[in-house]
Phi, psi and omega in degrees: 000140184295144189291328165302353196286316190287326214284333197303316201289325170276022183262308215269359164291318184298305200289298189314345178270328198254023140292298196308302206292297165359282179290340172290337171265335168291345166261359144286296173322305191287326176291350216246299174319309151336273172311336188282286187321312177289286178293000155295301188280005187272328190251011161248316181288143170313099178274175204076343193221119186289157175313340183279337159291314161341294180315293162304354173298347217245076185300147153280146144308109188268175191277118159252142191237162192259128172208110174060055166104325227242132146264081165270162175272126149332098139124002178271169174250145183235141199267149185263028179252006221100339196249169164215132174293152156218112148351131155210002158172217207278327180229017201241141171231130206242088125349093182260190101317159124263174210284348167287312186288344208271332187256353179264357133303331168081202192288137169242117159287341187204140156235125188232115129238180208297159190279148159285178194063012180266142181255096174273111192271145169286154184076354159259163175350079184286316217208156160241138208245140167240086141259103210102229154236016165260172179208149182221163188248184217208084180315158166215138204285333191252180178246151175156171181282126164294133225221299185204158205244123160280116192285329196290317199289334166296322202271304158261082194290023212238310176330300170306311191294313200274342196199047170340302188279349178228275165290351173286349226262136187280299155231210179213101183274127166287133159219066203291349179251037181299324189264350191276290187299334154309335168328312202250004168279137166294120174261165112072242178269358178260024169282288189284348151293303184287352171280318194289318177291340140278322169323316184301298186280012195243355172239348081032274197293348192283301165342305199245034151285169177221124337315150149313136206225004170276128181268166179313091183057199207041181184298148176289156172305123151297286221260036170239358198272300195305001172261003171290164192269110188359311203263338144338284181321318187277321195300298207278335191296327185269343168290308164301288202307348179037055158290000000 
C-alpha cells in the first residue's frame, strides 16, 4: 500500500484513543459534580424534615387585640385544654399555650416534646411542661406529624412563660384535616367568653383558700400560683389543662 494510502488509517488510529481519553474525562468530571451535590444537600436539608418546614420555622408576630379584657391573637383557634393552632400555609400548623396555661403553670423549667416524624392526635399528648417537682402535659389541638420542634423554647422555657403566641410557640404540625379538627376548637368571638369564664372559676377557687389568694377579675399573678399547696396546684392545673 502507497504511503498516502496509510495515512486517513493512521489519523483514525491516532484520534480514537484521544475520544476515548475525552469522554473519560468528562465522566470523571460529571461524577465528581454528582457527589459535590449530593453532599450538599445530604448536610444542608434537614432530614425528615421538608423544606416548607424549614420556611415555618420562622414565626410572625402575631397581631394582638383587646377583648373583654383579654390580649388575644387575631386568627388562632384555641384547644379547650389550653393550647392554640394557627394556619401557616396549606398543611402546616404552628402550635402553643396559651397565655392562661403559661400563668396558671408558673415558672417552666424543662419542656420535652414529642420526637419528630411522631403522628399525634388531637387532644393527645404534644409536650410535657416541668416545673419544679410537678409536670403537666400539653394537648396539642389539631392531629398531624411533628414537622419542627422550637429549639430556643427547649433550650429556654422561660419564652413559653413570657411570650406564649409568639416565640414561645412549641411546634409544627403537617396537619392536612386542619379544618375538619378547628371543628372542635374556640374561634373568633367565642375566645373571650370562655377565657373570661375560666379565669372566673380559677379565681372561685383561689377565693375559697384560706387566706384567699384571688384578685379582682383578670389573669391570676404567675407569682401567686407556685405559693399554693403543691397538690392544690397540680389538681387545678390538670383540671384546665385536661390532663
Amino acid at each position: 500500500m502507497h504511503l498516502t494510502e496509510w495515512q486517513p488509517v493512521l489519523a483514525e488510529t491516532i484520534t480514537a484513543p484521544r475520544r476515548e481519553s475525552d469522554m473519560s474525562i468528562l465522566f470523571v468530571l460529571l461524577t465528581f459534580l454528582i457527589v459535590i451535590a449530593a453532599n450538599y444537600f445530604y448536610f444542608h436539608v434537614p432530614h425528615g424534615v421538608p423544606l416548607e418546614a424549614e420556611v415555618a420555622a420562622r414565626p410572625n408576630a402575631p397581631v394582638m387585640t383587646k377583648e373583654a379584657g383579654f390580649a388575644l391573637p387575631e386568627g388562632y383557634s384555641f384547644h379547650p385544654g389550653h393550647t392554640w393552632v394557627i394556619q401557616e400555609n396549606v398543611d402546616n400548623a404552628r402550635i402553643g399555650m396559651d397565655k392562661f396555661a403559661a400563668e396558671l403553670v408558673g415558672p417552666i423549667d424543662r419542656i420535652e416534646v414529642a420526637e419528630l416524624n411522631r403522628w399525634v392526635r388531637q387532644g393527645q399528648r404534644l409536650a410535657t411542661l416541668h416545673s419544679g417537682s410537678t409536670s403537666f402535659d400539653v394537648m396539642s389541638p389539631v392531629e398531624g406529624v411533628v414537622m419542627d420542634i422550637n429549639k430556643e423554647v427547649v433550650r429556654k422555657p422561660v419564652l413559653a412563660n413570657q411570650d406564649p403566641y409568639n416565640e414561645g410557640w412549641i411546634a409544627v404540625l403537617k396537619s392536612p384535616d386542619l379544618p375538619t379538627n378547628q371543628k372542635n376548637l374556640l374561634r373568633g368571638p367565642m375566645v373571650a367568653p370562655w377565657m373570661h369564664y375560666n379565669v372566673s372559676r380559677l379565681n372561685a377557687a383561689l377565693a375559697s383558700l384560706n387566706p384567699p389568694l384571688a384578685q379582682d377579675g383578670g389573669m391570676p399573678l404567675s407569682d401567686v400560683l407556685p405559693r399554693m399547696a403543691p397538690e392544690l396546684r397540680i389538681k387545678l392545673a390538670k383540671e384546665f389543662l385536661l390532663n
